[in-house]
FIBAPA-507852 format. One record per residue (C-alpha): residue number from 1; residue in three letters; x, y, z. Coordinates in steps of 0.02 Angstrom, whole numbers, plus 50000, padded with zeros to 5 digits. Layout:
% residues N
+-----+-----+-------+-------+-------+
!   k !   r !    xx !    yy !    zz !
+-----+-----+-------+-------+-------+
! NUM ! ALA !     X !     Y !     Z !
...
+-----+-----+-------+-------+-------+
% end
This chain:
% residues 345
+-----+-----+-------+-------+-------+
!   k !   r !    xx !    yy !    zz !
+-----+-----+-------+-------+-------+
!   1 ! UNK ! 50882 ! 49356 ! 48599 !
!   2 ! UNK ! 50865 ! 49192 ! 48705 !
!   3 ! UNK ! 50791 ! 49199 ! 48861 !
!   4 ! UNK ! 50818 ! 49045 ! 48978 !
!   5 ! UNK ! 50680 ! 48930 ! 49051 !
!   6 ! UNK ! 50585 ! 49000 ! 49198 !
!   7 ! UNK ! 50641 ! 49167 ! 49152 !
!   8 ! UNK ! 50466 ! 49249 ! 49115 !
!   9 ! UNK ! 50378 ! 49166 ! 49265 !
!  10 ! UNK ! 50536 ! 49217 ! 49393 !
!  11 ! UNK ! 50503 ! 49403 ! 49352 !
!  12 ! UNK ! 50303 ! 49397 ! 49347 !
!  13 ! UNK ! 50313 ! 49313 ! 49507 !
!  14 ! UNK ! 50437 ! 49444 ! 49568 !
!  15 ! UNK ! 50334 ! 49592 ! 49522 !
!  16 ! UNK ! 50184 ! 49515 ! 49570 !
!  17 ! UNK ! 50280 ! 49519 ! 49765 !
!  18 ! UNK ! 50339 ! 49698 ! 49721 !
!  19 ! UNK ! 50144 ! 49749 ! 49712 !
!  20 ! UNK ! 50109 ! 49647 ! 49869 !
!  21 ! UNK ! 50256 ! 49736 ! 49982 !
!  22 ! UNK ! 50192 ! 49909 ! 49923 !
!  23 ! UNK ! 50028 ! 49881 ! 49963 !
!  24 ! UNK ! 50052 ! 49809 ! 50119 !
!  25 ! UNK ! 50206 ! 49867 ! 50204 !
!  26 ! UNK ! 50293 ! 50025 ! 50248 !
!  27 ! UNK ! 50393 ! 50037 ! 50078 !
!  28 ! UNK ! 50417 ! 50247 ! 50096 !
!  29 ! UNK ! 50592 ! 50312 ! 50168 !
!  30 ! UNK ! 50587 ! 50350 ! 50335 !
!  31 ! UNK ! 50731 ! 50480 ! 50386 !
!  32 ! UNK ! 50761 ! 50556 ! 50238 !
!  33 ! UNK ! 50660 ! 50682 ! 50134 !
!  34 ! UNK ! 50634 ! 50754 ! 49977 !
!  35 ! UNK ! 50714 ! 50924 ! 50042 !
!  36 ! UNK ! 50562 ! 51006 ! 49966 !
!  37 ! UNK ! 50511 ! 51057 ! 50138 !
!  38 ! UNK ! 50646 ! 51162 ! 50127 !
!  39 ! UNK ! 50583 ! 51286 ! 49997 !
!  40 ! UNK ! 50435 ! 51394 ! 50007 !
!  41 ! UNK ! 50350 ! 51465 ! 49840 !
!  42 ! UNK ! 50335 ! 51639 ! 49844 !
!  43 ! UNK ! 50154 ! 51697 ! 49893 !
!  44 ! UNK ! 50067 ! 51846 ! 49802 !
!  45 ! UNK ! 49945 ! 51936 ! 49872 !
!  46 ! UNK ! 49908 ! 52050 ! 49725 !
!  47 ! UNK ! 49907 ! 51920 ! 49606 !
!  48 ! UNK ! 49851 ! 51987 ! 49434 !
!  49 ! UNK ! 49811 ! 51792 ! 49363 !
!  50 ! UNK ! 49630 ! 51706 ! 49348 !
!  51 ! UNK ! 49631 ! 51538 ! 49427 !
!  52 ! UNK ! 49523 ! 51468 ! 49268 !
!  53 ! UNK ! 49637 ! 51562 ! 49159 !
!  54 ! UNK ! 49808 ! 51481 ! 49227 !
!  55 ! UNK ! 49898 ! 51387 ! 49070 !
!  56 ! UNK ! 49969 ! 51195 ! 49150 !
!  57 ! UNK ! 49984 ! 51153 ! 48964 !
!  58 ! UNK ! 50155 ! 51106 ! 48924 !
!  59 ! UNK ! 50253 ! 50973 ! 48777 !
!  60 ! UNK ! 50367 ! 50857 ! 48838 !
!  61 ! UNK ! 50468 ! 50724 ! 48720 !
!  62 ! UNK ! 50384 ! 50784 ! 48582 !
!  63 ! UNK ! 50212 ! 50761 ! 48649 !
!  64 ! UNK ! 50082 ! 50889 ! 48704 !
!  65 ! UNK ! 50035 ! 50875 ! 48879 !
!  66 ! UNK ! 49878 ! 50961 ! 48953 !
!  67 ! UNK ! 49993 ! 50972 ! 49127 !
!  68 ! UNK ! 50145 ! 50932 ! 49184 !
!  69 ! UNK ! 50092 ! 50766 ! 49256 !
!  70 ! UNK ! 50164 ! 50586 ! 49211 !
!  71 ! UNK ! 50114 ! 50450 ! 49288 !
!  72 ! UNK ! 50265 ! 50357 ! 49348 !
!  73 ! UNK ! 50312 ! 50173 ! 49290 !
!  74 ! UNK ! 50218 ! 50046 ! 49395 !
!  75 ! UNK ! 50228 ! 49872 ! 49341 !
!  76 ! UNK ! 50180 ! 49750 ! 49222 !
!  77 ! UNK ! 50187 ! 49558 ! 49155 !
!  78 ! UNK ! 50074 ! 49498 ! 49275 !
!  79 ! UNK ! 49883 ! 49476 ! 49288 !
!  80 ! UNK ! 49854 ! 49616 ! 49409 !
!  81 ! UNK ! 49977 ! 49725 ! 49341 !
!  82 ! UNK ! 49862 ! 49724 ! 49172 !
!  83 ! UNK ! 49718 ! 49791 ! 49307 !
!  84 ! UNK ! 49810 ! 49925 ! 49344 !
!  85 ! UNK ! 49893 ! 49989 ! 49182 !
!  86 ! UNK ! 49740 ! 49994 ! 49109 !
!  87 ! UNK ! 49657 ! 50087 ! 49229 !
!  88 ! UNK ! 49812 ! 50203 ! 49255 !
!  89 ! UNK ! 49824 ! 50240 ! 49047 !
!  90 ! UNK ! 49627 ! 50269 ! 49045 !
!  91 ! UNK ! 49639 ! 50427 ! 49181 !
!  92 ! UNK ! 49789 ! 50479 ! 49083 !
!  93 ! UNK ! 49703 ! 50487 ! 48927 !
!  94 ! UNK ! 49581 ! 50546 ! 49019 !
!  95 ! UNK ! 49672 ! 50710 ! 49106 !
!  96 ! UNK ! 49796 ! 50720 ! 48941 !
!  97 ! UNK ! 49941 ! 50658 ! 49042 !
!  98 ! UNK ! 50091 ! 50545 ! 49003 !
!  99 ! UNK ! 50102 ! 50385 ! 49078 !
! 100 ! UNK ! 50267 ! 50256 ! 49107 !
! 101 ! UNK ! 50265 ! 50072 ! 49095 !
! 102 ! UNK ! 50349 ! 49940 ! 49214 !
! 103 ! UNK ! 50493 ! 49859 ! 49145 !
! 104 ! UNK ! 50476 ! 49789 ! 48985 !
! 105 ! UNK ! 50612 ! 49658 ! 49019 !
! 106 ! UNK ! 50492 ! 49525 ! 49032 !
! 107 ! UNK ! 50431 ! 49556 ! 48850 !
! 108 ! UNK ! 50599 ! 49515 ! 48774 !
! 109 ! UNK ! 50575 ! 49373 ! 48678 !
! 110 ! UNK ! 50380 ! 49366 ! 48717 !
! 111 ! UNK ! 50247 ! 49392 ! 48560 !
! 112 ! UNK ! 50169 ! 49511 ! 48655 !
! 113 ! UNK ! 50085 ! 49530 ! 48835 !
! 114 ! UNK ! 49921 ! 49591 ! 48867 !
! 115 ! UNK ! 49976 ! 49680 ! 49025 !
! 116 ! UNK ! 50069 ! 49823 ! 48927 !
! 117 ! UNK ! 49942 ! 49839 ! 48811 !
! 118 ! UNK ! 49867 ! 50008 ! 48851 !
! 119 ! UNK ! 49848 ! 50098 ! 48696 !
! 120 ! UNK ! 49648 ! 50046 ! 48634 !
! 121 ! UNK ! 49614 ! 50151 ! 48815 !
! 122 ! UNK ! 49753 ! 50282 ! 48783 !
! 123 ! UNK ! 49771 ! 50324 ! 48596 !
! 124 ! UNK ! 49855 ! 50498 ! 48629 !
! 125 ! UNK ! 49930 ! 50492 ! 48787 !
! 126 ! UNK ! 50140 ! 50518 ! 48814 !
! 127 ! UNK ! 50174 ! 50331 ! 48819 !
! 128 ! UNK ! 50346 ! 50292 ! 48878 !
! 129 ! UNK ! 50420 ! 50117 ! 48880 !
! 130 ! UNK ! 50556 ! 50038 ! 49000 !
! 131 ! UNK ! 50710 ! 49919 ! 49004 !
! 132 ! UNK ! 50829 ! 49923 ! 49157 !
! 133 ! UNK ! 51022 ! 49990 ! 49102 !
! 134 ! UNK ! 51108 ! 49834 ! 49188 !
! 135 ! UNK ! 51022 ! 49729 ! 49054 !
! 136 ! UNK ! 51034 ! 49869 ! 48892 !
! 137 ! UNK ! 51159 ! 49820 ! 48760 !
! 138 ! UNK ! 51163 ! 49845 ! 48582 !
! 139 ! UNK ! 51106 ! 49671 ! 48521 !
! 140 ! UNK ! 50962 ! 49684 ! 48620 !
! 141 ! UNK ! 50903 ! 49840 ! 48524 !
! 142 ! UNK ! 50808 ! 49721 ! 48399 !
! 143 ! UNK ! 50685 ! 49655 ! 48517 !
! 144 ! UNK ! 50703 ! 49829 ! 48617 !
! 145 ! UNK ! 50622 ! 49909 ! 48453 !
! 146 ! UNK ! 50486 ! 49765 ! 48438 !
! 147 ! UNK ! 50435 ! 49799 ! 48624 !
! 148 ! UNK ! 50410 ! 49994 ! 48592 !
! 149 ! UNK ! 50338 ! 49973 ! 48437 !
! 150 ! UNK ! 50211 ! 49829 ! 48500 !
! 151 ! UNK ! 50163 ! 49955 ! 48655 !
! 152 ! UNK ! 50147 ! 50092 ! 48537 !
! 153 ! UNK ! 50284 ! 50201 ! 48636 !
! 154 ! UNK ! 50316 ! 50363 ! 48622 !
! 155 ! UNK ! 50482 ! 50369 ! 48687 !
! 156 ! UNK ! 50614 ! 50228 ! 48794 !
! 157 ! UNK ! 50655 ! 50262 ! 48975 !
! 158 ! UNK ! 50804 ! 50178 ! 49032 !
! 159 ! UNK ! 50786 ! 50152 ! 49212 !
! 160 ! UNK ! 50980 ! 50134 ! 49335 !
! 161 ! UNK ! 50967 ! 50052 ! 49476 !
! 162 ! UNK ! 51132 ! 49989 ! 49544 !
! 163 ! UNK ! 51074 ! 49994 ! 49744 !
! 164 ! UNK ! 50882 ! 49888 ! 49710 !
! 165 ! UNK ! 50987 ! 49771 ! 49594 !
! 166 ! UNK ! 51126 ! 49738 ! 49730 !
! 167 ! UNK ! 51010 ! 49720 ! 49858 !
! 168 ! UNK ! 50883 ! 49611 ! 49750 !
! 169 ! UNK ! 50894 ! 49408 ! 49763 !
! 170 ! UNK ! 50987 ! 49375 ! 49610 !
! 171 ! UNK ! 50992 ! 49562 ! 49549 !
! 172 ! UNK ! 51085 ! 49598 ! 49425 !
! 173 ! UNK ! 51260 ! 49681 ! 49476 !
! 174 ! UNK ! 51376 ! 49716 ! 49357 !
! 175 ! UNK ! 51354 ! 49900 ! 49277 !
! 176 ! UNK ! 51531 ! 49924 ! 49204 !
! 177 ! UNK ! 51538 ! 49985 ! 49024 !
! 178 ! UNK ! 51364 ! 50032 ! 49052 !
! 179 ! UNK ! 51378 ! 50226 ! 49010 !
! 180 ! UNK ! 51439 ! 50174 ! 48860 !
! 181 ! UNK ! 51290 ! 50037 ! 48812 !
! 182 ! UNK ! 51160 ! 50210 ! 48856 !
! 183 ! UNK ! 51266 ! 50299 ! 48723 !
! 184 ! UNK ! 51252 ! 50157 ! 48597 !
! 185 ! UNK ! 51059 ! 50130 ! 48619 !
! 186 ! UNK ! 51028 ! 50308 ! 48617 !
! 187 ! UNK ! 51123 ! 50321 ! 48443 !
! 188 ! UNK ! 51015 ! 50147 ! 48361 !
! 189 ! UNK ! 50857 ! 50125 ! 48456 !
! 190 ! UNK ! 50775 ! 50253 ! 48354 !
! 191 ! UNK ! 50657 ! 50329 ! 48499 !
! 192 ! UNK ! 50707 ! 50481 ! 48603 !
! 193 ! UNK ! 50767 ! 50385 ! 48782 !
! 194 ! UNK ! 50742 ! 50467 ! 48943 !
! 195 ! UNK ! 50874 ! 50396 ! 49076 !
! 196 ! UNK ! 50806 ! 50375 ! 49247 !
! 197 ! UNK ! 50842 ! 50316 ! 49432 !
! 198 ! UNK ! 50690 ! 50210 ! 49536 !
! 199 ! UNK ! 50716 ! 50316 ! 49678 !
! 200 ! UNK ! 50873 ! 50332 ! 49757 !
! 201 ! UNK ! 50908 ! 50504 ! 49658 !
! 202 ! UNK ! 51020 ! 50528 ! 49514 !
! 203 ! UNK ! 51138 ! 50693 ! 49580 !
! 204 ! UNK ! 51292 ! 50779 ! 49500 !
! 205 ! UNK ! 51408 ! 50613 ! 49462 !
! 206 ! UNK ! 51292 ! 50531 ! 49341 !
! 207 ! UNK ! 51229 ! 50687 ! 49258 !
! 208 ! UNK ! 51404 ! 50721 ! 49240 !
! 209 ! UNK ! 51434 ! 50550 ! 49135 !
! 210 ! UNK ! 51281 ! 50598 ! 49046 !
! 211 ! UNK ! 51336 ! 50768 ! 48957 !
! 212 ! UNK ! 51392 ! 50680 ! 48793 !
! 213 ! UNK ! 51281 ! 50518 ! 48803 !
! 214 ! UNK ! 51144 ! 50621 ! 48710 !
! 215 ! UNK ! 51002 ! 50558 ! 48820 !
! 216 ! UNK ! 50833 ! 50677 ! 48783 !
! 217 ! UNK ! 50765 ! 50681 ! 48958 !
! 218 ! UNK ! 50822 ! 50647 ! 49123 !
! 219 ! UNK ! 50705 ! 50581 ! 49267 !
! 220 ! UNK ! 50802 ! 50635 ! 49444 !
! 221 ! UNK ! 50669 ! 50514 ! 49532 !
! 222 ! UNK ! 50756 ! 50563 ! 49721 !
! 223 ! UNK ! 50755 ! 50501 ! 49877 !
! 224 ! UNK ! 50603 ! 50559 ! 50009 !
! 225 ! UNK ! 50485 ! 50452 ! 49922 !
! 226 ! UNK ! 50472 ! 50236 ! 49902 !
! 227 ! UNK ! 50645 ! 50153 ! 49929 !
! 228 ! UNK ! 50658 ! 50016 ! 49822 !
! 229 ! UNK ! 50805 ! 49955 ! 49921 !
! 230 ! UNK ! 50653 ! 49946 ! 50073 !
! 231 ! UNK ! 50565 ! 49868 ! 49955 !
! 232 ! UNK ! 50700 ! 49721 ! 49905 !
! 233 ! UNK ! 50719 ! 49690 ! 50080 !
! 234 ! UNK ! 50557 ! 49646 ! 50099 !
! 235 ! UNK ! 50555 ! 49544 ! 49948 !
! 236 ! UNK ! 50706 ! 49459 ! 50003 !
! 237 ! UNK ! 50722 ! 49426 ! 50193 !
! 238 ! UNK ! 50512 ! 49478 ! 50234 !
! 239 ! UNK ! 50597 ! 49614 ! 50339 !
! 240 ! UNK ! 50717 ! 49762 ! 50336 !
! 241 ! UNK ! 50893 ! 49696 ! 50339 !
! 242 ! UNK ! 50980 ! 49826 ! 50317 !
! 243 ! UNK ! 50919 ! 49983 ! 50366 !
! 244 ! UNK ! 51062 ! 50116 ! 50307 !
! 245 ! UNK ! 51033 ! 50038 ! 50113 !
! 246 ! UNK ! 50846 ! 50080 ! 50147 !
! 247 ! UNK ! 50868 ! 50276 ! 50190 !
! 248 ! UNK ! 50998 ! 50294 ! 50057 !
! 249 ! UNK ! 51003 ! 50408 ! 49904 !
! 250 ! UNK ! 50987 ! 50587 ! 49838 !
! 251 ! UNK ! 50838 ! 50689 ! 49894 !
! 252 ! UNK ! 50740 ! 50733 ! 49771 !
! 253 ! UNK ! 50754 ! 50939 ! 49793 !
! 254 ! UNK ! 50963 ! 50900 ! 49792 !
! 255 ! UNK ! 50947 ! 50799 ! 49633 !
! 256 ! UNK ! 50842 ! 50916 ! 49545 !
! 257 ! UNK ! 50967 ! 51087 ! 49587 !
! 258 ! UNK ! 51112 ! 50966 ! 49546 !
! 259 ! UNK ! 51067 ! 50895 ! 49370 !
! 260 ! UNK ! 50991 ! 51077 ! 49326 !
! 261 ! UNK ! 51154 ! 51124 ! 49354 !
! 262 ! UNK ! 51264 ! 50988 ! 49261 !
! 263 ! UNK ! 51134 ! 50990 ! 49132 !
! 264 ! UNK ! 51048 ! 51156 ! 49088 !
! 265 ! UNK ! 50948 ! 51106 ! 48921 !
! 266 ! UNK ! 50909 ! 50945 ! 48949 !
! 267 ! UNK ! 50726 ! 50906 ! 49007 !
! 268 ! UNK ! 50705 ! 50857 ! 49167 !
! 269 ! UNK ! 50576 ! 50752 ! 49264 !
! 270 ! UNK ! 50539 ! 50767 ! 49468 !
! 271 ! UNK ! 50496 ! 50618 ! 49515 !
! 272 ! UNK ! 50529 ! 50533 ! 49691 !
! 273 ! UNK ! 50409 ! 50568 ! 49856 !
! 274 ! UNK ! 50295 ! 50714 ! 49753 !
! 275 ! UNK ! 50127 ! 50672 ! 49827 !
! 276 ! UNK ! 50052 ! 50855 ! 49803 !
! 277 ! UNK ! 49998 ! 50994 ! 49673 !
! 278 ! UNK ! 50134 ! 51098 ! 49813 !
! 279 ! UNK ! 50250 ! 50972 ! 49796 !
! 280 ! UNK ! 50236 ! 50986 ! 49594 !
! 281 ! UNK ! 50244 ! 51177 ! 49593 !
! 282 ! UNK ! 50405 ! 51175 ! 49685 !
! 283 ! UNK ! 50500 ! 51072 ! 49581 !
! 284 ! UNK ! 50441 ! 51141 ! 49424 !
! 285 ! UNK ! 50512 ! 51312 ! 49513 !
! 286 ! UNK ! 50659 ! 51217 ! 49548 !
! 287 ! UNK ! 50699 ! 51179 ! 49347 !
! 288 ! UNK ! 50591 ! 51025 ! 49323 !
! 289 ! UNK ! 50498 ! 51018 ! 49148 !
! 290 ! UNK ! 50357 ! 50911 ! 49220 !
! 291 ! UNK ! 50342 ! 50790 ! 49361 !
! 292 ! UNK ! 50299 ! 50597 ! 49390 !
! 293 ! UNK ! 50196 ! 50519 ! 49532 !
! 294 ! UNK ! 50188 ! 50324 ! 49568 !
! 295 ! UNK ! 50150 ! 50246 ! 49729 !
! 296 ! UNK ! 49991 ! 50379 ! 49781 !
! 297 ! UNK ! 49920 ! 50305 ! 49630 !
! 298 ! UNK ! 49943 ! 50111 ! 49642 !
! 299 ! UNK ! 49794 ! 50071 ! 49774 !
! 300 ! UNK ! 49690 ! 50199 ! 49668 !
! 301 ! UNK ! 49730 ! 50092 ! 49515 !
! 302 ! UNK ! 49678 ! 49908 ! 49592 !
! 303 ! UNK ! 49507 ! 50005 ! 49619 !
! 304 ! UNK ! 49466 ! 50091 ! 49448 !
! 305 ! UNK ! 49527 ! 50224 ! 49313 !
! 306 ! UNK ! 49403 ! 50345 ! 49401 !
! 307 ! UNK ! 49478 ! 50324 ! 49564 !
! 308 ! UNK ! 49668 ! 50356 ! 49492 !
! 309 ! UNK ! 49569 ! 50517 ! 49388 !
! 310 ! UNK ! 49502 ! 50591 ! 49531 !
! 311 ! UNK ! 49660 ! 50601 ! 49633 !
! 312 ! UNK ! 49753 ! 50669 ! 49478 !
! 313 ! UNK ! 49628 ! 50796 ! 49470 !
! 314 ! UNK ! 49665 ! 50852 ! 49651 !
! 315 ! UNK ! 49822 ! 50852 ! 49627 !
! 316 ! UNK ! 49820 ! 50939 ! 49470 !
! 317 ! UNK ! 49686 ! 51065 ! 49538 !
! 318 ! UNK ! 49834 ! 51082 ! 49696 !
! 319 ! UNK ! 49954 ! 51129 ! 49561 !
! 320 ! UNK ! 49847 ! 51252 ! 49461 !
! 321 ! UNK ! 49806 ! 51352 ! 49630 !
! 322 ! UNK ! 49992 ! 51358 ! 49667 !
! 323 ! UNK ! 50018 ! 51463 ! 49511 !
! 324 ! UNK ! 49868 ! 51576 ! 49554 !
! 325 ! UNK ! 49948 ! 51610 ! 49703 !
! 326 ! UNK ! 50125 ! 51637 ! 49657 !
! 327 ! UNK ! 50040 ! 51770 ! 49503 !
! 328 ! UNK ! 50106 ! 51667 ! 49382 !
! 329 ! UNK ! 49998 ! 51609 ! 49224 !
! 330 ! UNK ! 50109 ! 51459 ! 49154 !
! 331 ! UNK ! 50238 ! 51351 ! 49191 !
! 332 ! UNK ! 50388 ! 51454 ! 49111 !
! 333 ! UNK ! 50332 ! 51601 ! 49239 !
! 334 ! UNK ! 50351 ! 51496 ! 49386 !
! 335 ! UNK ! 50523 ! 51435 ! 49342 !
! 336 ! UNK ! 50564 ! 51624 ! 49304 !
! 337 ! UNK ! 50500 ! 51663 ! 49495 !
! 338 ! UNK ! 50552 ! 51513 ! 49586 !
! 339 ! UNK ! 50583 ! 51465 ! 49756 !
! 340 ! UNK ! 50649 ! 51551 ! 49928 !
! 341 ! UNK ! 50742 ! 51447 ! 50039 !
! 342 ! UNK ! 50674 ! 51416 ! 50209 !
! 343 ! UNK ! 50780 ! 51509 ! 50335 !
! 344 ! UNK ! 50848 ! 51391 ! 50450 !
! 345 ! UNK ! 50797 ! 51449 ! 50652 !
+-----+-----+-------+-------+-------+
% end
């Protein structure tokens, strides 16, 4: 695959700006929700579960997990982003959770680069790779393969993002046909791929045009949490421009009961404004097989791997009391109870 001059230092100069917007502006949607807040787990009293005893433990693309937790893809190819990788896979491996990398675009026609190299700190952790679906086509698969492999991924995700690429400088717009590049990478890339959105909610549509691509997993990543259109428009114009494309997408609670529904067996991943063990617990009660967490964990991640361990570990200790408190001991018993809907006053 040729890659034109300039090409590498464009996009580490790019994400290098996406770091700097999220950790200095107001990058989170501001009108629109996950929906969550419109479920409430049932509460029991009488519970009959230990809280030591309660079971998180779950497998998820073929890969044990010790709970439901992935951390959600960040960034990478530049300096910093190697910072916070590393950090981020070292409290994964450190918790036994799975962890996503940025975009791997940038290693296309690279050796290698030391900012996706994670696995010396990680050895056993869920490692997921990344390539964005306007750019996937079969004669990429090649260097596609030599990217997972030289990450030591577990699995591909596939990340769609037709509203951050239209409003990105440059972005990359055309996305016919490109249902039916997913279907051809799935069949020759050799690694189970999970298809994802960045945050502006994949609902009933796209699963639909998913029920014959054969995808293994399917990250909802909704709406309620960091709008990357917010974030483009920051990137772009130092400002919001455009302020309907910022509040735009699928809430994450309306993804979730959308692509359950279009897709029954397929995993799922809640991802998309979950910032607590509550938040977790009800969309795992909502049909999702685990869930992912990003932006609560990028200033964590400048600082060390202990600081990104210790707010997993609230998080995750959120979670477990969630079960306790519903009187279920695992996962598969909080799906079976699930959520009430809050009665509207």
């Amino acid at each position: 695959m040729t890659i034109g001059p300039g090409f590498d230092d464009r996009i580490q100069v790019r994400k290098r700006r996406h770091i700097d917007v999220c950790l200095s502006e107001v990058v989170q949607y501001q009108t629109v929700t996950t929906g969550l807040e419109r479920y409430r787990l049932p509460y029991n009293a009488l519970t009959q579960t230990s809280l030591a005893g309660i079971d998180l433990g779950t497998e998820f693309l073929g890969v044990p997990l010790r709970a439901p937790v992935l951390i959600g893809a960040m960034t990478g190819g530049s300096e910093l982003s190697g910072t916070i990788n590393r950090n981020l896979a070292t409290a994964a491996q450190a918790l036994g959770v799975g962890m996503m990398l940025g975009s791997q675009r940038v290693m296309l026609g690279e050796e290698s680069l030391p900012s996706f190299q994670v696995r010396e700190v990680a050895p056993d952790v869920l490692l997921v790779g990344n390539i964005g679906l306007a750019q996937l086509n079969r004669a990429m698969v090649p260097e596609l393969r030599r990217a997972l492999v030289d990450v030591g991924a577990n699995a591909l995700a596939v990340h769609t993002n037709p509203l951050q690429e239209a409003v990105q400088y440059q972005g990359d717009t055309d996305f016919t046909g490109s249902v039916a590049r997913l279907r051809e990478v799935v069949e020759t890339v050799g690694y189970p791929v999970l298809l994802k959105e960045v945050g502006h909610g994949i609902g009933a549509a796209a699963a639909t045009s998913l029920i014959d691509v054969g995808v293994a997993a399917v990250d909802v990543a909704g709406a309620g949490g960091t709008s990357w259109a917010r974030v483009e428009q920051f990137v772009r114009y130092g400002g919001i421009n455009d302020l309907g494309l910022a509040e735009w997408g699928v809430p994450t609670a309306q993804a979730l009961v959308e692509v359950r529904s279009v897709l029954p067996r397929v995993p799922l991943v809640a991802s998309g404004g979950i910032r607590t063990g509550m938040d977790a617990a009800k969309a795992i009660a909502l049909g999702a097989d685990v869930v992912a967490v990003a932006h609560p964990l990028l200033v964590p991640a400048i600082e060390s791997a202990a600081a990104v361990q210790e707010w997993l570990e609230r998080f995750i200790s959120e979670l477990r009391v969630c079960l306790h408190g519903c009187g279920t001991p695992d996962l598969t018993a909080l799906r079976a109870v699930g959520v009430d809907p809050v009665r509207a006053r």
